[in-house]
N, C-alpha and C positions, 0 to 999 in steps of 0.2 A: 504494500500500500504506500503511494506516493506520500509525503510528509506534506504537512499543511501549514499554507504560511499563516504568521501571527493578521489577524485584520487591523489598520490602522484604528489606533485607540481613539475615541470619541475626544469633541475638542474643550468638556466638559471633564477633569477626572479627578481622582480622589487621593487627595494626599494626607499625609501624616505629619502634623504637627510637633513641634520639640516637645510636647507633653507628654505625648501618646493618644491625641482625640484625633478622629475624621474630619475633615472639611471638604466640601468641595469647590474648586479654585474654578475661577472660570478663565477664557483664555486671554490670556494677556495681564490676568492678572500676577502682582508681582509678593503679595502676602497677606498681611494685616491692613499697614497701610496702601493707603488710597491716594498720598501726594505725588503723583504720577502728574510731570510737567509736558507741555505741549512737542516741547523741544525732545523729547526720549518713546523713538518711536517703539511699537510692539515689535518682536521678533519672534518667528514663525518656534515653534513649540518643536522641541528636541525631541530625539528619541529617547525611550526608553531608556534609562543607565548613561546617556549621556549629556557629559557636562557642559555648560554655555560657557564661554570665555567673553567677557566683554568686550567688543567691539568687532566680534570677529563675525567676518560674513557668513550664514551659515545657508545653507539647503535647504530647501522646501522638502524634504527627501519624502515624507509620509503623502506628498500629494502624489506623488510617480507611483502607487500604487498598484499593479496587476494580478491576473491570475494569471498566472505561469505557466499552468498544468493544463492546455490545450493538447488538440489534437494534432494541428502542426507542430510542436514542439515534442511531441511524444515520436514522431516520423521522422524527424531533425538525429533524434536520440538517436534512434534506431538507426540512423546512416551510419552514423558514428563507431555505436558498438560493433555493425558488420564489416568495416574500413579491415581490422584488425584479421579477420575471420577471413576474408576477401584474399587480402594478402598474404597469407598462410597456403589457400589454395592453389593460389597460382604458383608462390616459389614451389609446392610441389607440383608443379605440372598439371592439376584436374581445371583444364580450358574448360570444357564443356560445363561445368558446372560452375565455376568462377563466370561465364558468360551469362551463365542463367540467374545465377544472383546481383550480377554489375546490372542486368536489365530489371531487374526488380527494383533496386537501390536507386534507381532513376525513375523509375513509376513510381514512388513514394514523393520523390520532389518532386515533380509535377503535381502530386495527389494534395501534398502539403500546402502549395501555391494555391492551387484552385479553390482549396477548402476557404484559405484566407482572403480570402479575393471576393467570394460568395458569401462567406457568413462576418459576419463582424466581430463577431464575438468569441471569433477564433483569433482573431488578430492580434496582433501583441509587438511593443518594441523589441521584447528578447528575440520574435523571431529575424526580426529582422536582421541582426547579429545572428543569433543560430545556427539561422537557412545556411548563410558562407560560410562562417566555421564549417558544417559539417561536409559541405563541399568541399572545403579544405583539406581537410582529413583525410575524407576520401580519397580525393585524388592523390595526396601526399604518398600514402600508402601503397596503391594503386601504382604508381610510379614507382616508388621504388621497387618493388615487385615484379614489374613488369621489366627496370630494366636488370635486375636480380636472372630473369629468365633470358635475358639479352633480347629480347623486344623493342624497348625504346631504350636509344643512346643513353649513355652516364652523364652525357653532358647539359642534354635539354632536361633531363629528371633534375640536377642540382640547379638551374635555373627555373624549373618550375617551383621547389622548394624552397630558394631564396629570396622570390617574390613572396612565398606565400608564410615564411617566419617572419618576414618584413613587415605585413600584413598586420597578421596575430602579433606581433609585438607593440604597432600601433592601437589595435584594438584595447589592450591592456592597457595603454598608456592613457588614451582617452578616459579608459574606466577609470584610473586611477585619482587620473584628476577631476572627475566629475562625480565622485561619491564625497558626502561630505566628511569633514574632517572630525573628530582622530579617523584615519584608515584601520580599518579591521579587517582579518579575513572573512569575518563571517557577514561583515555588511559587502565587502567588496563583491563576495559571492555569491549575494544572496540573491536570486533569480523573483523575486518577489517585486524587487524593486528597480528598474528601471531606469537611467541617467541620461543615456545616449542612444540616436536611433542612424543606422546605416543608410546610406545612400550608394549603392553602386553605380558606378559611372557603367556608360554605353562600352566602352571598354573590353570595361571586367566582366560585363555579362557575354558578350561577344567571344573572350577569351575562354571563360568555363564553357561553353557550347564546344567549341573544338578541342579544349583538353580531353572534356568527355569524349568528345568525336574520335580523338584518337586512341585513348584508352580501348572502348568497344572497339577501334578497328583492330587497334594491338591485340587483344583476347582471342579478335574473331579469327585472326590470320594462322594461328597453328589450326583451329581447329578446320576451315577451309583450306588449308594449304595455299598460304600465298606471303607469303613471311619473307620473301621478296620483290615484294613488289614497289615499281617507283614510285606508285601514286602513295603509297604508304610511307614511304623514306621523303616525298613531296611532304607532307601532311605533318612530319616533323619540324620540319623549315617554318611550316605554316606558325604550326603552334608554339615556333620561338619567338617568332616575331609579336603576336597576338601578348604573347607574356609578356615581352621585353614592354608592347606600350603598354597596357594593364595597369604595370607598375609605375612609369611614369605619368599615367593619366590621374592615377593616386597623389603622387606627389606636387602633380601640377596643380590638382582644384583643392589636393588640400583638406581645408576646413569645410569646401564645398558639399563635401562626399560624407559630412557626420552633422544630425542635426540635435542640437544641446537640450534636451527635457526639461531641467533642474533647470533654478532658478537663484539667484543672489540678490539678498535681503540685507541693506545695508544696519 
């Protein structure tokens, strides 16, 4: 059973006085007294166990709120854990059956997209992040595997790979800085709450179509016999160049390609 996040606490709650009695504090308020001057604005209500520092800008964090535990996110999962499983098949050679799961593991994105796209209420900022990630993985895996099998060169595998650490290491970086402060693992982790939303450039969605493309053609080619063929060794070319911009389309727009949830409350 999937763990259940805590619900944002009401903006109404109940604290404990130095004496030992209940009160309930309403928001903004600051205690007992009431001499609360024009000049000292409210500030958005902390979390749980943590502490306000005077003057420090803090997070709206409790308004980024979600439910996590969607259908696309559970299909995102599921790319992920088979990445691993995937790759095991092919370094031992079962083509046929490595082809029948890499075409599965691609009916699931597609299945995930369309869910989100149709219902709303499957949608979520996490997937949005997610969806790539698991892309990422996959194909990470996939490649090295395939070029494990001598399929796809060693060389376009470490250039799909270090576009895509390049990647996940900006992702973290964003998160890092857009949870609020102190950093925790457990806030930084916590799939409940939301900071940052993805934006793929024309690009990178361009480029994961022919990665995939090539992968499936790589699987397909022992198991049709053609693991020579130009248009296959063409189709590597392709997809170095497709990576090479990918990643500089990232570092061109930048800030363009993440949009900021969270908010700063002076």
């Amino acid at each position: 059973m999937a763990a259940r996040c805590p619900e944002p606490r009401s903006a109404a709650e109940g604290t404990r006085g130095q004496r030992g009695g209940w009160a309930l504090r309403a928001p903004g308020a600051r205690g007992i007294s009431t001499g609360k001057t024009p000049e000292t604005p409210d500030r958005p209500d902390s979390l749980p166990g943590e502490e306000t520092v005077p003057g420090q800008a803090l997070f709206k964090f409790k308004e980024l709120y979600e439910n996590p535990w969607t259908i696309p996110n559970f299909l995102c999962v599921s790319r992920i854990l088979l990445a691993p499983f995937l790759g095991y098949l092919i370094i031992e050679q079962h083509f046929h059956l490595s082809l029948a799961l890499f075409t599965l593991a691609g009916a699931t994105d597609l299945l995930d997209g369309y869910i989100a796209r149709t219902w709303p209420s499957q949608k979520s900022a996490l997937g949005s992040a997610l969806d790539p990630l698991a892309d990422k993985i996959l194909i990470s895996f996939l490649y090295v595997s395939l070029t494990y099998a001598e399929l796809i060169p060693a060389l376009l595998t470490a250039l799909v790979i270090s576009r895509d650490i390049g990647l996940i290491a900006a992702v973290f970086w964003v998160r890092y800085k857009t949870v609020p402060p102190p950093v925790t693992l457990s806030k930084f982790f916590n799939p409940c709450y939301t900071t940052a939303q993805l934006k793929p450039t024309l690009f990178s969605k361009v480029n994961t179509a022919i990665q995939l493309l090539l992968v499936a053609s790589s699987l397909a080619a022992p198991v049709f016999q053609y693991t020579d063929s130009v248009l296959l060794q063409c189709l590597w070319y392709v997809t170095a160049v497709t990576t090479a911009a990918s990643g500089y389309s990232y570092w061109h727009y930048g800030r363009k390609t993440v949009k900021l949830l969270n908010t700063r409350s002076p």
